[in-house]
GUZA-513180 format. One record per residue: residue number from 1; x, y, z of N, C-alpha, C in turn. Coordinates in steps of 0.05 Angstrom, whole numbers, always signed. Atoms other than C-alpha are relative to their C-alpha. Layout:
! GUZA-513180
<NUM; <X; Y; Z>; <X; Y; Z>; <X; Y; Z>>,
...
//
This chain:
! GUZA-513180
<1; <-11; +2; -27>; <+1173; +378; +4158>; <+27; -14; -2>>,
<2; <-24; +16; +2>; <+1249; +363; +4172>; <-4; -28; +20>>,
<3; <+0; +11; -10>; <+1267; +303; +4193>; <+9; -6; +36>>,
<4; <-8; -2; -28>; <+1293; +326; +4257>; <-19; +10; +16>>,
<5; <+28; -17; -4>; <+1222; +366; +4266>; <-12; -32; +11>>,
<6; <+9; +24; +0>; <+1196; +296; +4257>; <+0; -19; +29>>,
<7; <-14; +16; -16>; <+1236; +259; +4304>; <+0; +2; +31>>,
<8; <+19; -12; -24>; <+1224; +310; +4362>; <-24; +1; +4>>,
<9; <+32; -7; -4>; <+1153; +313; +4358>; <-6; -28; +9>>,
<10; <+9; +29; -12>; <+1150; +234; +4359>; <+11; -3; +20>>,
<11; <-16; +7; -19>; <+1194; +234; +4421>; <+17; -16; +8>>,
<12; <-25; +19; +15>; <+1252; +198; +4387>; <+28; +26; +12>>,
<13; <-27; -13; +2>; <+1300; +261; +4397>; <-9; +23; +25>>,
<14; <+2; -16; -18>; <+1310; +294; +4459>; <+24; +19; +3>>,
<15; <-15; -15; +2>; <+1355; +355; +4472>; <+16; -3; -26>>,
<16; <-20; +3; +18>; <+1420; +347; +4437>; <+6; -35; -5>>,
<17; <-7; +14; +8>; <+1428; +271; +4440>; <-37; -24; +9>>,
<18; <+7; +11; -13>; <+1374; +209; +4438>; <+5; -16; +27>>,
<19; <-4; +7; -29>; <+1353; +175; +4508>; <+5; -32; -10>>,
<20; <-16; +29; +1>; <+1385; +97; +4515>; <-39; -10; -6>>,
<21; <+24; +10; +3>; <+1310; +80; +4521>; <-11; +4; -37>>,
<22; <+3; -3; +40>; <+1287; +110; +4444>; <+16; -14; -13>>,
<23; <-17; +9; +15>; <+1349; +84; +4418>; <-9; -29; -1>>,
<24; <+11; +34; -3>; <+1328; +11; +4443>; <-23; -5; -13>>,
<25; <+33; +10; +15>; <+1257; +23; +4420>; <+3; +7; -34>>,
<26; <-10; -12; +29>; <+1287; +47; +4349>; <+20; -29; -14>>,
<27; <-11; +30; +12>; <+1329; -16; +4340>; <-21; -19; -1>>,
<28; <+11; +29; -16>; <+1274; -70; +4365>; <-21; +20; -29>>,
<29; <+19; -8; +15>; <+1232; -27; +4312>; <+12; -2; -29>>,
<30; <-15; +21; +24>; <+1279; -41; +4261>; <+14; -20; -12>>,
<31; <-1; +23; +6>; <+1291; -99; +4269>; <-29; -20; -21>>,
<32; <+36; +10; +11>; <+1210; -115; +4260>; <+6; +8; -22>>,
<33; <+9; -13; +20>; <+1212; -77; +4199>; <+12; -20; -27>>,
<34; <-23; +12; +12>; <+1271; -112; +4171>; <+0; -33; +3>>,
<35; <+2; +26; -3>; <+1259; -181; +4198>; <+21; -13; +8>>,
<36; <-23; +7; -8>; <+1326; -183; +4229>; <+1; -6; +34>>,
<37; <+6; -2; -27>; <+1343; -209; +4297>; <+14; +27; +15>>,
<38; <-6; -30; -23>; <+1352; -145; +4352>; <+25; -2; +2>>,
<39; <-34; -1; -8>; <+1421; -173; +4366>; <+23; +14; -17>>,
<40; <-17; -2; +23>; <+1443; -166; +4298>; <-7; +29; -11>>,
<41; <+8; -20; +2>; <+1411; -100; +4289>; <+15; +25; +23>>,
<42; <-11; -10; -18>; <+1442; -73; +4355>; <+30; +0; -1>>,
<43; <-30; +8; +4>; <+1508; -97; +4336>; <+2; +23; -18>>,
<44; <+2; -15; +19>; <+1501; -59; +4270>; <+8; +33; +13>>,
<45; <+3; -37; -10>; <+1483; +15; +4305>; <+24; -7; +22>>,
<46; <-21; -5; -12>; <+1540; +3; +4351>; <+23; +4; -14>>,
<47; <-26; +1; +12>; <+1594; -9; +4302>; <-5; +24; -13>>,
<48; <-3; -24; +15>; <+1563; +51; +4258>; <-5; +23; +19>>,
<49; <-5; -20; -17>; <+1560; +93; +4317>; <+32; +2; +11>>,
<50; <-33; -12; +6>; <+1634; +78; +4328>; <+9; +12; -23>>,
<51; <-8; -14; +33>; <+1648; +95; +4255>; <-6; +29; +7>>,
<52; <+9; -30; +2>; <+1614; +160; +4263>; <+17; +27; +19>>,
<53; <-8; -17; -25>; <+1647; +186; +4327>; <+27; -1; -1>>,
<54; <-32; -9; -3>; <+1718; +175; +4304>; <+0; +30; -11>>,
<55; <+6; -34; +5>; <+1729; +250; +4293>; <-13; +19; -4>>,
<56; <+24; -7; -2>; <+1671; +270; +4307>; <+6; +39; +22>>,
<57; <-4; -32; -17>; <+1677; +350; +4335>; <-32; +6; +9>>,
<58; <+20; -16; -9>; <+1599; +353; +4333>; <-11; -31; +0>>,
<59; <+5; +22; -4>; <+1569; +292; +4369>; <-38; -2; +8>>,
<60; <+24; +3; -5>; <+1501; +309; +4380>; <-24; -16; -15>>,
<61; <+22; +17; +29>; <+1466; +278; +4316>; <+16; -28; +5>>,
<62; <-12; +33; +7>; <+1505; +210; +4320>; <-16; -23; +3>>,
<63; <+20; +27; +5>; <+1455; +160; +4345>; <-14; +15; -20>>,
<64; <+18; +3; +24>; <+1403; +192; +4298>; <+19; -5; -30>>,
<65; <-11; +5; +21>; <+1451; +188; +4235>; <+10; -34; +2>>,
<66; <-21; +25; +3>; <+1479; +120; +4263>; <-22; -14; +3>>,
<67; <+14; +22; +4>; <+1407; +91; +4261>; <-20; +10; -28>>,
<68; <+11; -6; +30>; <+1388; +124; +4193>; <+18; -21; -15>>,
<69; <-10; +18; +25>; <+1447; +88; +4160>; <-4; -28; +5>>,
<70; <-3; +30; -6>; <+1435; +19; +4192>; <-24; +3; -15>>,
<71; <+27; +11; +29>; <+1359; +27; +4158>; <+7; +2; -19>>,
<72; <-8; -1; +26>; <+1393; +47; +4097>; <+17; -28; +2>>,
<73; <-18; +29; +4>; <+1437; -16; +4105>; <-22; -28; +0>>,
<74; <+16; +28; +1>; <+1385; -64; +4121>; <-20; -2; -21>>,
<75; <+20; +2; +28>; <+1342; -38; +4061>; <+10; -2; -32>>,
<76; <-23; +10; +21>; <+1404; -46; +4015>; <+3; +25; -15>>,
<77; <-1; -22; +15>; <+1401; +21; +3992>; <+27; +17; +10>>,
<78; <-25; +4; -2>; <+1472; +24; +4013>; <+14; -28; +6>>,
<79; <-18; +29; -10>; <+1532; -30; +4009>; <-22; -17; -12>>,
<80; <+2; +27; +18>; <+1521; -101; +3984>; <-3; -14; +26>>,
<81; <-4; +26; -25>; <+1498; -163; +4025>; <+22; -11; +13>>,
<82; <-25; +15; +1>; <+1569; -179; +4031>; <+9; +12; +27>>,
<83; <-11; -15; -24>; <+1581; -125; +4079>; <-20; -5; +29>>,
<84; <+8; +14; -8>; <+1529; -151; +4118>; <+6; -18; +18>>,
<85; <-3; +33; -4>; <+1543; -203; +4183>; <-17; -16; -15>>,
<86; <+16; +30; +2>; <+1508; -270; +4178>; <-30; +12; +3>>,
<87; <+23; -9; -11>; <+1432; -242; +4183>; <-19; -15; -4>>,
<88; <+27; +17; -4>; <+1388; -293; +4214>; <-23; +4; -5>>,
<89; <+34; -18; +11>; <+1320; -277; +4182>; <-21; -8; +30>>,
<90; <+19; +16; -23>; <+1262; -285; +4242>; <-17; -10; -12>>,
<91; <+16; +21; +13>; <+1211; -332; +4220>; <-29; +20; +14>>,
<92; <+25; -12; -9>; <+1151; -289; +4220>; <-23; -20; -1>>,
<93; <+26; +20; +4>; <+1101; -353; +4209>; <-4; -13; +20>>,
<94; <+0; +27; -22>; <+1117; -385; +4275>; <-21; +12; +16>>,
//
């Protein structure tokens, strides 16, 4: 199954672009995953959704590519901590 098969079926990808609602529940979900706070996660997919849309001719995939590469960023499997803001860890023990 593609991942875009995937993505529609879970009700992550609607028509041509995700809804503001998925997108929110897609950050706050990787944030959990990641242990990062939401702010700093939300920050992230905004700046790489600017990145994406400078010359962008086909804009329909952009949130989903611009919250693939933030999990690829927060799992280090792209870029170096360096590139990284400040990432407050959440204290999962409290």
């Amino acid at each position: 199954m593609s991942f875009m098969n995937l993505l529609v079926q879970c009700g992550m990808y609607t028509k041509y672009e995700a809804s503001k609602e998925n997108i929110d529940r897609a950050i706050e979900s990787l944030a959990d995953e990641s242990e990062v706070l939401v702010d700093i996660v939300a920050s992230l997919y905004n700046k790489e959704r600017v990145r994406l849309e400078v010359g962008a001719r086909i804009t329909g995939f952009i949130s989903i590519l611009a919250i693939r590469n933030v999990r690829k960023l927060l799992r280090g499997s792209c870029g170096t901590p360096e590139n990284l803001p400040a990432l407050p860890v959440t204290n999962s023990l409290a």
